[in-house]
N, C-alpha and C positions, 0 to 999 in steps of 0.2 A: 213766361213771356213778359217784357218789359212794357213799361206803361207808353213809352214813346211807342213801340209795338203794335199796341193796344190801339193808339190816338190813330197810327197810321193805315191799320186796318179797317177800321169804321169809316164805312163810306158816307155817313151822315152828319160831317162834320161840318159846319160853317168856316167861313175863312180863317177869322180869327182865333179858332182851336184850330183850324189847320196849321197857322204859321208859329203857334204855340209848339205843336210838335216838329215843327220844323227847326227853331228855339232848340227844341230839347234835344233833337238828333242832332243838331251842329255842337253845342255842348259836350256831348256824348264822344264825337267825333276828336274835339279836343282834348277830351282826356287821355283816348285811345291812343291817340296820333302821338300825345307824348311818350304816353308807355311803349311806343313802335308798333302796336298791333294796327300794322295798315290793311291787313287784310279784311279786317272789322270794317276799319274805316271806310273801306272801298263798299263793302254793302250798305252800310249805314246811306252813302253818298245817292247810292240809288234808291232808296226810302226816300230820303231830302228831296231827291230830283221831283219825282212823282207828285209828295205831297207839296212842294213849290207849284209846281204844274197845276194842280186843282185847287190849289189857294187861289189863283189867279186866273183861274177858268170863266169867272165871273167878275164882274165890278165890284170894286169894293165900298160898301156905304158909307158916304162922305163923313158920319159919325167917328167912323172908324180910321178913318185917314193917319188923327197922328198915332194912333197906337200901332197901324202897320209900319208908319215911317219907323218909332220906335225899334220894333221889333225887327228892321230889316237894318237901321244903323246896327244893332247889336250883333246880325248875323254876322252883318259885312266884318265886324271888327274882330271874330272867333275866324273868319275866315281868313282874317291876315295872319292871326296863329296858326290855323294850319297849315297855310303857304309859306309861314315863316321854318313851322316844324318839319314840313315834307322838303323844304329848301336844303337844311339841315343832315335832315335821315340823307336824303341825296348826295351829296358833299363827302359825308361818310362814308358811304358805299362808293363814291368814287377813289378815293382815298384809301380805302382796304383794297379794291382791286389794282389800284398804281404798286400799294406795298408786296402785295401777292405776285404781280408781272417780272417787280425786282428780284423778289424772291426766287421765282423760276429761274429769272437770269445768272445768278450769282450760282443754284444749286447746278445748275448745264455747265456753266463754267468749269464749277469743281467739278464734275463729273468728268468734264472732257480732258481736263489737267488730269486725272487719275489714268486713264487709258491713253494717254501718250505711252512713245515706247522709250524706258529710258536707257540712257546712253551711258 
């Protein structure tokens, strides 16, 4: 079990280990996201969600203020990688299925050229 895991599980967290682990699952997330393991990603997402949700389930002590600002500028900016990397993977896969569609097209053709009857 991984330590982000670990954070996410313990319901006795205060906020600011909460948004710690929220930190370290978006990170996480970034890694994945480049390596294409979106399926990770997409669980991971729901960890984040959760542990966002009870970050914020309470006020946060005005002590604490810029370190949450900190920690949420940092999300936001792992979060434009991902939206930059999911933009990406996406584009991709659009793109193998235009090549795959031609593909079909071109092998029907031949196929229908072959079963003419010739003259």
């Amino acid at each position: 079990m991984s330590a982000s895991t670990q954070l996410f599980e313990s319901p006795a967290l205060g906020p600011c280990e909460r948004l710690a682990s929220v930190l370290e699952l978006t990170r996480q997330m970034v890694e994945l996201a480049r390596d294409g393991d979106w399926d990770e990603v997409a669980a991971l997402e729901k960890q984040r969600y959760v542990d966002l949700q009870q970050c914020f389930a309470d006020p946060i002590a005005p002590e604490h203020g810029p370190l949450v600002s900190q920690a949420l500028e940092k999300m936001l900016t792992m979060n434009d990688r991902l939206i930059n990397d999911l933009t990406t993977a996406r584009d991709s896969v659009r793109e193998q299925e235009t090549q795959q569609a031609r593909r079909r097209r071109a092998l029907g053709q031949y196929q229908s050229v072959g079963m003419q009857p010739r003259l």
